[in-house]
GUVOVEX-510999 format. One line per field, with one value per residue: residue number from 1; residue in one letter; x negated, y, z negated of N, C-alpha, C in turn. Coordinates in steps of 0.1 Angstrom, whole numbers, plus 5000, padded with zeros to 4 digits. Layout:
residues N
nr [NUM	...] .
rest [A	...] .
n_u [X	...] .
n_v [Y	...] .
n_w [Z	...] .
ca_u [X	...] .
ca_v [Y	...] .
ca_w [Z	...] .
c_u [X	...] .
c_v [Y	...] .
c_w [Z	...] .
This chain:
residues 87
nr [1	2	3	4	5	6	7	8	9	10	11	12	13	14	15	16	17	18	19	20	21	22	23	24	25	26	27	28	29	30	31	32	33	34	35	36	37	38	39	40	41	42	43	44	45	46	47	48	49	50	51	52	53	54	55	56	57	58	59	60	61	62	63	64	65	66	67	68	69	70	71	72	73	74	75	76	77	78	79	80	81	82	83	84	85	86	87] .
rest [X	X	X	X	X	X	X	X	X	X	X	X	X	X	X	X	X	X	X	X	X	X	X	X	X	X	X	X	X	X	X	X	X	X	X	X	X	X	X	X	X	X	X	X	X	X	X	X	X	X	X	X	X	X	X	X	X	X	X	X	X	X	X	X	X	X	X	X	X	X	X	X	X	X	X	X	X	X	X	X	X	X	X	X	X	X	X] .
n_u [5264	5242	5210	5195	5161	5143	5111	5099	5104	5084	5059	5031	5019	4999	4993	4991	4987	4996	4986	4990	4967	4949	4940	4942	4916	4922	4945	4947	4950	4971	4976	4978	4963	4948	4925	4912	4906	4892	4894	4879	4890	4872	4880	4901	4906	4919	4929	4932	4943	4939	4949	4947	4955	4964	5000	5017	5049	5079	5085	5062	5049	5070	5064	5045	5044	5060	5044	5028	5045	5053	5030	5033	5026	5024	5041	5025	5024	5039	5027	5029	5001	4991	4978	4940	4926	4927	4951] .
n_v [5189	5164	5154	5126	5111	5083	5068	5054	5066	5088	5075	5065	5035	5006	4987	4962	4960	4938	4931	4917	4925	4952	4987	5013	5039	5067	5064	5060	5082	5082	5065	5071	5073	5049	5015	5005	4974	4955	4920	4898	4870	4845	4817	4822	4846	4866	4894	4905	4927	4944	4965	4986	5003	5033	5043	5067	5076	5062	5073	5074	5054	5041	5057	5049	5020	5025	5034	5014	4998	5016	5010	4987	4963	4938	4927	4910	4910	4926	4938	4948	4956	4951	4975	4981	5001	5011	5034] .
n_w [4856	4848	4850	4846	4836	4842	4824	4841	4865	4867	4870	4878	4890	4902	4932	4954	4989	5014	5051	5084	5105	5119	5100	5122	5119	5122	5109	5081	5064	5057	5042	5016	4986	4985	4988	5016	5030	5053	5063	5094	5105	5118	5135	5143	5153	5140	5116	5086	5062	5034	5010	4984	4952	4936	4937	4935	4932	4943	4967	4974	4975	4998	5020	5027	5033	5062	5073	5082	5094	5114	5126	5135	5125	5108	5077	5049	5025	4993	4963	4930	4904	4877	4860	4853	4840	4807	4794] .
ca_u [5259	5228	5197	5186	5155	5134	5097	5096	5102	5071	5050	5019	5014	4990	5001	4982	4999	4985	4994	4984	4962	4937	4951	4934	4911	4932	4958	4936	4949	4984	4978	4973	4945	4947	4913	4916	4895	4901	4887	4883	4893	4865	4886	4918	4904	4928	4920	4940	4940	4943	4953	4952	4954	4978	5009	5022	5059	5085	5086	5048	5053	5076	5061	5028	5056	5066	5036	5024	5058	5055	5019	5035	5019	5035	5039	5022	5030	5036	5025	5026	4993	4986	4960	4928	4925	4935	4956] .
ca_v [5175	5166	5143	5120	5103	5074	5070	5048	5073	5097	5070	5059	5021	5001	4982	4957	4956	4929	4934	4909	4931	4962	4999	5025	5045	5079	5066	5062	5095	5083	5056	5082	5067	5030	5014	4995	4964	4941	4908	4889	4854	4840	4808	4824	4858	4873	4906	4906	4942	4945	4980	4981	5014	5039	5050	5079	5070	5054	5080	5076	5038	5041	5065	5039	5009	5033	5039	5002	4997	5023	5006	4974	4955	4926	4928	4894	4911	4935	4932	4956	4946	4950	4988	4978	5009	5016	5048] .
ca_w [4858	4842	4857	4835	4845	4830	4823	4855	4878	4873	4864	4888	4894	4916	4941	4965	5001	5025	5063	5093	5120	5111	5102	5134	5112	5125	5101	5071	5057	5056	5031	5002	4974	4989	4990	5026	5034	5068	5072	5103	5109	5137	5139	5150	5160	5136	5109	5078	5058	5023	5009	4968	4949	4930	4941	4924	4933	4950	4977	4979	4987	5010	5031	5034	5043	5070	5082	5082	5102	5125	5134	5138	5116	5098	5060	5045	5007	4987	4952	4917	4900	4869	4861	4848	4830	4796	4793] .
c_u [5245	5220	5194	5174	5145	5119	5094	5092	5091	5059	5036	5017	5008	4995	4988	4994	4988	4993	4984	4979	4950	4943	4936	4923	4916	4943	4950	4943	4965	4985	4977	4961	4944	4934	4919	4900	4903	4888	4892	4881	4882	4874	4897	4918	4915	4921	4936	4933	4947	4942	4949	4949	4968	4983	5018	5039	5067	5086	5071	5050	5057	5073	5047	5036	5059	5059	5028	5031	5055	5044	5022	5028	5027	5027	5037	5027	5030	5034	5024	5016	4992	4975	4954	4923	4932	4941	4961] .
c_v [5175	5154	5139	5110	5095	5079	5060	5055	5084	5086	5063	5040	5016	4994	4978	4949	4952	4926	4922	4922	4944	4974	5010	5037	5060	5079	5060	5071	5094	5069	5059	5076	5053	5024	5005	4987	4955	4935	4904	4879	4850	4830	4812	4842	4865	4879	4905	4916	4941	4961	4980	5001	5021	5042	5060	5076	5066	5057	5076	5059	5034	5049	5055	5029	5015	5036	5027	4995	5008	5018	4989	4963	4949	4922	4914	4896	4918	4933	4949	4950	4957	4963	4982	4986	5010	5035	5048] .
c_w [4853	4847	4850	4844	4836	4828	4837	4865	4881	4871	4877	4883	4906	4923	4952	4978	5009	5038	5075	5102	5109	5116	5112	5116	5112	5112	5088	5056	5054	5044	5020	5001	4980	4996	5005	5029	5043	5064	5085	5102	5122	5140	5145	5156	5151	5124	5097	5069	5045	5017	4994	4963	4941	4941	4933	4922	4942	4964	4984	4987	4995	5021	5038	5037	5056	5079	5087	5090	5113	5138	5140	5134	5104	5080	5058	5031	5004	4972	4939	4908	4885	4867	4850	4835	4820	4794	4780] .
């Protein structure tokens, strides 16, 4: 049997994930390369957490969904953005 596999699947793309609440700093090291920035809301006391950064692949993604889930923290987006860089 033979594997065929695209150019998709080794390929690194960015990705900006935006979650309602703020991720414990302990779990930090579970978001791979993912820059993380929280704001807080004064008017509603609420912290919204923006993630942005490579993901190497699909496995990699889903392991930071998982862990964004395990913290109970409600997905507002997930997004594939566009790399800045020329390769």
């Amino acid at each position: 049997m033979t594997h065929v596999t695209s150019d998709h699947e080794n390929t690194v793309h960015n990705y900006k994930i935006v979650v309602s609440g703020a991720i414990p700093e302990s779990w930090l090291d579970r978001m791979g390369e993912m820059r993380c920035t929280t704001i807080s809301s004064l008017s509603a006391h609420q912290q919204r957490t923006t993630l942005q950064g490579a993901v190497k692949d699909q496995a990699e993604l889903n392991g930071i969904l998982q862990s964004l889930y395990d913290l109970q923290l409600p997905i507002v987006s997930v997004c594939r953005v566009k790399d800045t860089q020329s390769r």
